[in-house]
PADREN-232076 format. One record per residue (C-alpha): residue number from 1; residue in three letters; x, y, z. Coordinates in Angstrom, 2 decimals, padded with zeros to 5 digits, m for minus. Last residue first. Example, Ala and Ser with C-alpha at 12.3 -4.5 7.8 and 13.67 -1.06 7.14 Angstrom:
2
<pt nr="2" rest="ser" c1="013.67" c2="m001.06" c3="007.14"/>
<pt nr="1" rest="ala" c1="012.30" c2="m004.50" c3="007.80"/>
end
This chain:
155
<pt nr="155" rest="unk" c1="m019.54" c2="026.24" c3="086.40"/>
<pt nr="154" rest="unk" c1="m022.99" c2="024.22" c3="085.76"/>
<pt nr="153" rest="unk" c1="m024.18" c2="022.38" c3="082.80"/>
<pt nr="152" rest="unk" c1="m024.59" c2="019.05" c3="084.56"/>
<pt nr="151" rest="unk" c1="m020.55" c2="019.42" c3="085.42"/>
<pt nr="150" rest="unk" c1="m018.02" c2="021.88" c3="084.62"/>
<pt nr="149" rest="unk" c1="m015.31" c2="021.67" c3="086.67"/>
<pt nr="148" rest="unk" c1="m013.04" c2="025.32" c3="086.48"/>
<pt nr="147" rest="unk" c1="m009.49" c2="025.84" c3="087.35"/>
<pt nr="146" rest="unk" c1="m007.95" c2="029.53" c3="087.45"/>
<pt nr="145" rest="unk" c1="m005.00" c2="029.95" c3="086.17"/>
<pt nr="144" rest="unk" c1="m005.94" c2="032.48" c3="083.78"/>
<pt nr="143" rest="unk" c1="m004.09" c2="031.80" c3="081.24"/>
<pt nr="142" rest="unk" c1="m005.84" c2="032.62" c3="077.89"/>
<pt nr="141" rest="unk" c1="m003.41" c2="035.34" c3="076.24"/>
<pt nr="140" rest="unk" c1="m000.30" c2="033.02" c3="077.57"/>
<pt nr="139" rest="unk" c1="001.36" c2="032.85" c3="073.97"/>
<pt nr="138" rest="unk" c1="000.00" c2="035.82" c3="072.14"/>
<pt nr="137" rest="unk" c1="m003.47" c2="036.19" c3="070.65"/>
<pt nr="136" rest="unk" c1="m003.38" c2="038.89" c3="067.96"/>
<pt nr="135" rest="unk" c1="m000.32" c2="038.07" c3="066.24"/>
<pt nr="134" rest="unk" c1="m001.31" c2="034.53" c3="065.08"/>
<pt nr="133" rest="unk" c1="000.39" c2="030.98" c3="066.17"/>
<pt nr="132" rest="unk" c1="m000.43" c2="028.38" c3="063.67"/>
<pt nr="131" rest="unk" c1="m003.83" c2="026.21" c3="063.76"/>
<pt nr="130" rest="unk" c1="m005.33" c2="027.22" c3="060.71"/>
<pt nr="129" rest="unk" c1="m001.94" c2="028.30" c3="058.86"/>
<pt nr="128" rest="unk" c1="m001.55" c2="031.44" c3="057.67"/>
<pt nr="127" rest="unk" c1="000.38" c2="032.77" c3="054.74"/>
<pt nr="126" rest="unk" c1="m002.01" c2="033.74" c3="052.85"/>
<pt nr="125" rest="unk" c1="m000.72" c2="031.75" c3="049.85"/>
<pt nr="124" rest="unk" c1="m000.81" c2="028.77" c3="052.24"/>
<pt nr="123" rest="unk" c1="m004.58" c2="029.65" c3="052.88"/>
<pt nr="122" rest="unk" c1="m005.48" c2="029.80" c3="049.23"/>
<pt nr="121" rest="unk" c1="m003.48" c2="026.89" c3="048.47"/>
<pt nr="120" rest="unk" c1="m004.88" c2="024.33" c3="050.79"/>
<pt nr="119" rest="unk" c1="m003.68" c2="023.41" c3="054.34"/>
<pt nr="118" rest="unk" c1="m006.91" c2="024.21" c3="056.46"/>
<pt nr="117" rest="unk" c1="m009.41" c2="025.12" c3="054.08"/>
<pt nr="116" rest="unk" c1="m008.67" c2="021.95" c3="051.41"/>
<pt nr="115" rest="unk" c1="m008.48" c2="019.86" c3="054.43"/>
<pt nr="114" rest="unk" c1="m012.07" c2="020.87" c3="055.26"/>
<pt nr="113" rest="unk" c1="m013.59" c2="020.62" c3="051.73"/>
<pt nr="112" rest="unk" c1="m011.20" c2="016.98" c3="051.35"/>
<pt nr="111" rest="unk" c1="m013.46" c2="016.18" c3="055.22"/>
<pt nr="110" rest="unk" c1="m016.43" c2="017.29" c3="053.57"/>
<pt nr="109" rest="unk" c1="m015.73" c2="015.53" c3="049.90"/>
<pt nr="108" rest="unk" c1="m015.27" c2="011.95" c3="052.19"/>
<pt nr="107" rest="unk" c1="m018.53" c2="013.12" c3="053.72"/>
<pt nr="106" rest="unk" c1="m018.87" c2="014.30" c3="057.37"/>
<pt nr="105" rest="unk" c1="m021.58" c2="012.84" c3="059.75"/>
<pt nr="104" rest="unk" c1="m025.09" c2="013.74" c3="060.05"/>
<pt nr="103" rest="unk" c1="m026.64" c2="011.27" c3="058.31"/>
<pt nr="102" rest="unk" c1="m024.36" c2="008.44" c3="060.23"/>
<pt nr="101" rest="unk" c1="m026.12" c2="009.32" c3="063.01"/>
<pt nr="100" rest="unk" c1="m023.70" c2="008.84" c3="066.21"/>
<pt nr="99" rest="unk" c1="m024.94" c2="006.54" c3="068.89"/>
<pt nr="98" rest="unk" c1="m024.69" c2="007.41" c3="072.42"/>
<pt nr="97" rest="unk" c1="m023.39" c2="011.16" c3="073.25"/>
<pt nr="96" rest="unk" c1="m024.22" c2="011.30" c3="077.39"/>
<pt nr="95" rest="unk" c1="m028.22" c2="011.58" c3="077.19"/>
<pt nr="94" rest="unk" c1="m027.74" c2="015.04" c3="078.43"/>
<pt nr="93" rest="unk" c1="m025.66" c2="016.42" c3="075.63"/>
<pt nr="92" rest="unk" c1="m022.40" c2="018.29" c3="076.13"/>
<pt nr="91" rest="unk" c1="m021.06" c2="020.00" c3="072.69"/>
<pt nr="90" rest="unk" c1="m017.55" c2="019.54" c3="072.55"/>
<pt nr="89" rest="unk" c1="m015.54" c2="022.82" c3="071.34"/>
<pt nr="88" rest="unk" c1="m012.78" c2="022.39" c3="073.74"/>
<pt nr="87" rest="unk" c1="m012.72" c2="019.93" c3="076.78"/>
<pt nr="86" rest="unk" c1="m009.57" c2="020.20" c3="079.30"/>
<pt nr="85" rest="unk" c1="m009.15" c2="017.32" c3="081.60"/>
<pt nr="84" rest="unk" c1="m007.52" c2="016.91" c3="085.18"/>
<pt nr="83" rest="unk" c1="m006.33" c2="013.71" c3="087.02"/>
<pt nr="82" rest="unk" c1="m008.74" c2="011.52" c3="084.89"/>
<pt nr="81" rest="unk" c1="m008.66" c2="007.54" c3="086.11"/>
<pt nr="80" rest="unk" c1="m010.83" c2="007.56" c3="089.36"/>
<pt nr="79" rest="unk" c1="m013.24" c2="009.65" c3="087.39"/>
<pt nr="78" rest="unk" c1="m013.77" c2="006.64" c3="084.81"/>
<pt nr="77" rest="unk" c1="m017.42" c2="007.00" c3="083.71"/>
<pt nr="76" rest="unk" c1="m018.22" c2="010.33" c3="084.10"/>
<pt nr="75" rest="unk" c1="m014.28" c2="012.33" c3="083.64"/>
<pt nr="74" rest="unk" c1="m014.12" c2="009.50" c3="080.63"/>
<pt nr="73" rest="unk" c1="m017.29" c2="010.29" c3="079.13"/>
<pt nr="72" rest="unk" c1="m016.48" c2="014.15" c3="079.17"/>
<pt nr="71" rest="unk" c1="m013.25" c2="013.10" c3="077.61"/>
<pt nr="70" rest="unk" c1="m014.70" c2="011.24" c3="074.81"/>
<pt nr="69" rest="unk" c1="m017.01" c2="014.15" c3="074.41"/>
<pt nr="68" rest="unk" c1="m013.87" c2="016.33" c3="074.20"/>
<pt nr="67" rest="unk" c1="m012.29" c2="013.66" c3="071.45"/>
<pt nr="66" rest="unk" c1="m015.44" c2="014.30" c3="069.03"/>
<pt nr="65" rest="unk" c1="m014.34" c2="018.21" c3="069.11"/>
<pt nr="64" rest="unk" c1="m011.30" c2="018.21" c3="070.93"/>
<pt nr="63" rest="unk" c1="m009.68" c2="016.77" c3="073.83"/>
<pt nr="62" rest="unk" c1="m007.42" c2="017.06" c3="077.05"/>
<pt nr="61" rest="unk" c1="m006.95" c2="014.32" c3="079.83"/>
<pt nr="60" rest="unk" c1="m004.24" c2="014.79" c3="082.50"/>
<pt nr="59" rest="unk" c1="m003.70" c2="010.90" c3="083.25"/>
<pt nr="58" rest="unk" c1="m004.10" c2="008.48" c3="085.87"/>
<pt nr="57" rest="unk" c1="m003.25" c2="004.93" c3="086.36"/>
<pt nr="56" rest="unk" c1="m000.61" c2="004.81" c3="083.31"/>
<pt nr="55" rest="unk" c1="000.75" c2="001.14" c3="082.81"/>
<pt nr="54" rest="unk" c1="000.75" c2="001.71" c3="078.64"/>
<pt nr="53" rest="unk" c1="m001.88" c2="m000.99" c3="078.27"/>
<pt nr="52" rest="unk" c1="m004.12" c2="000.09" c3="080.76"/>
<pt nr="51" rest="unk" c1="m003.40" c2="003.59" c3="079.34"/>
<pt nr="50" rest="unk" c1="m004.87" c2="002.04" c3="076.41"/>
<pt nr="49" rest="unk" c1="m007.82" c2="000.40" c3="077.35"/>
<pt nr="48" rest="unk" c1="m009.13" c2="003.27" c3="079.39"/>
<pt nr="47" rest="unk" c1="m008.71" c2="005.25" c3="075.87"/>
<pt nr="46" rest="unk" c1="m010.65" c2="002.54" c3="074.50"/>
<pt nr="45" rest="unk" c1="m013.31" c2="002.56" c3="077.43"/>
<pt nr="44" rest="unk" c1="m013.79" c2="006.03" c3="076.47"/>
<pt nr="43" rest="unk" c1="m014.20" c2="005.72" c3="072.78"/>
<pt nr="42" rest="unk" c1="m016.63" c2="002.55" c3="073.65"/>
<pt nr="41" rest="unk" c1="m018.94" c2="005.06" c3="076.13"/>
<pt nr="40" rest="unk" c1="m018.70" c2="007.57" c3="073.65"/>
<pt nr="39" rest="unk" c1="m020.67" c2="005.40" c3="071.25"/>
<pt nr="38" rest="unk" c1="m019.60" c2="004.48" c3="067.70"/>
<pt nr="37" rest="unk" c1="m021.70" c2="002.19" c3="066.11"/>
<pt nr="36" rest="unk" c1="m019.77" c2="m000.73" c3="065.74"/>
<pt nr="35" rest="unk" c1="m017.30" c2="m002.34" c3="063.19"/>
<pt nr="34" rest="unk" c1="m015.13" c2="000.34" c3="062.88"/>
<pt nr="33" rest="unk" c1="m013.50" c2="002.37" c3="060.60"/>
<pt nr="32" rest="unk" c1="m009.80" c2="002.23" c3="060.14"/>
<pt nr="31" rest="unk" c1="m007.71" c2="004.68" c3="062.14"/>
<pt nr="30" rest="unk" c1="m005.82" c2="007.71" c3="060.04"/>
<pt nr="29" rest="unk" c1="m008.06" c2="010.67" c3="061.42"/>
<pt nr="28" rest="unk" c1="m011.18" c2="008.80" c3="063.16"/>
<pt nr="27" rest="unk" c1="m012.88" c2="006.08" c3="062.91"/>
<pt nr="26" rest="unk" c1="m011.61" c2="004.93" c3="066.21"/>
<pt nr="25" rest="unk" c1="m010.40" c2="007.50" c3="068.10"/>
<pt nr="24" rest="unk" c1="m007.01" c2="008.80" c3="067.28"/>
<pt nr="23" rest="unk" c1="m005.00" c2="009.23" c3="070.61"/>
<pt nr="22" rest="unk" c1="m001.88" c2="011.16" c3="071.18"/>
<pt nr="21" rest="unk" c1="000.33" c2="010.25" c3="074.23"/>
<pt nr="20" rest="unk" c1="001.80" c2="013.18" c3="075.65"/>
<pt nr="19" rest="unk" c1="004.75" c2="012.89" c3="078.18"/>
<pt nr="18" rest="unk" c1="005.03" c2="016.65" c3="079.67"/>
<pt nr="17" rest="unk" c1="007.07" c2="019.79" c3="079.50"/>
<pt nr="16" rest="unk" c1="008.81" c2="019.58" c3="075.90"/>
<pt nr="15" rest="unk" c1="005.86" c2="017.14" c3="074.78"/>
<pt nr="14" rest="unk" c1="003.57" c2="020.19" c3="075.27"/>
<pt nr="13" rest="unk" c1="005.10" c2="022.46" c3="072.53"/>
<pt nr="12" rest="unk" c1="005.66" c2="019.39" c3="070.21"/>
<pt nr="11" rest="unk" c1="001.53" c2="018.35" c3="070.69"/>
<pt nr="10" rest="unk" c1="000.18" c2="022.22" c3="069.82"/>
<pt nr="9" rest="unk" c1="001.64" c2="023.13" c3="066.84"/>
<pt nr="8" rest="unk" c1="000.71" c2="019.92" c3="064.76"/>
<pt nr="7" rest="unk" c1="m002.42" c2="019.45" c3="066.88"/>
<pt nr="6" rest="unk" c1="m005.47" c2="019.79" c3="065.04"/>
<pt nr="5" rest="unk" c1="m003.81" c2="018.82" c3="061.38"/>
<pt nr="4" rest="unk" c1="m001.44" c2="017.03" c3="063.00"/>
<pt nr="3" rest="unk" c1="m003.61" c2="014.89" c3="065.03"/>
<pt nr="2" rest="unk" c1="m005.74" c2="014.00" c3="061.84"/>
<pt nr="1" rest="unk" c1="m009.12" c2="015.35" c3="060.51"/>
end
């Protein structure tokens, strides 16, 4: 998976409001593999690394999948750094990620399988797009504007 593929509608919409900076983990979409297990603690201290880099002391934090555990590591880890972050479909575990199992993770023909689902000809020919806007769930639908912390499993 890539930014765009995740992102492509998303990242345009929010750079008209706010600077975005958007991070590939290691391993990840176009990024070469590393030589490490990968550990949400490391993904966390890269991102750390990087707004070091950039000058930016405290950021609005909001990932995905793999990148949501990043940001619950960096809302544990680095609190003093994360302004506000937004987690979607990251599944919290107690012992705070550690090592992935390389048994479990996607196959070069699982990530073409996925590709082929999200840009492929069937769905093109639908004329959908996985991550495009759909008439069902207009812009707004999910503000609330109420803020949430989840922490330990608890609202």
């Amino acid at each position: 998976m890539t930014i765009e593929l995740n992102f492509g509608v998303a990242l345009p919409a929010l750079a008209g409001h706010h600077r975005v900076i958007a991070v590939e983990l290691q391993g990840h979409g176009r990024t070469a593999d590393v030589d490490r297990p990968p550990t949400f603690p490391d993904f966390a201290a890269d991102v750390i690394a990087l707004l070091d880099h950039l000058g930016i002391e405290r950021a609005d934090v909001a990932g995905f999948s793999i990148g949501g555990l990043t940001g619950y590591e960096l809302v544990i880890s680095y609190p003093e750094r994360v302004r506000r972050a937004v987690v979607a479909s990251a599944d919290h575990r107690n012992d705070r990620g550690g090592e992935a199992d390389p048994a479990r993770l996607p196959t070069p023909d699982d990530f073409q399988a996925m590709r082929d689902a999200y840009v492929g000809p069937a769905r093109r020919a639908a004329g959908h797009h996985a991550h495009g806007s759909h008439p069902r769930y207009p812009a707004g639908a999910c503000d609330r504007g109420v803020p949430r912390l989840m922490q330990h499993g608890r609202i």
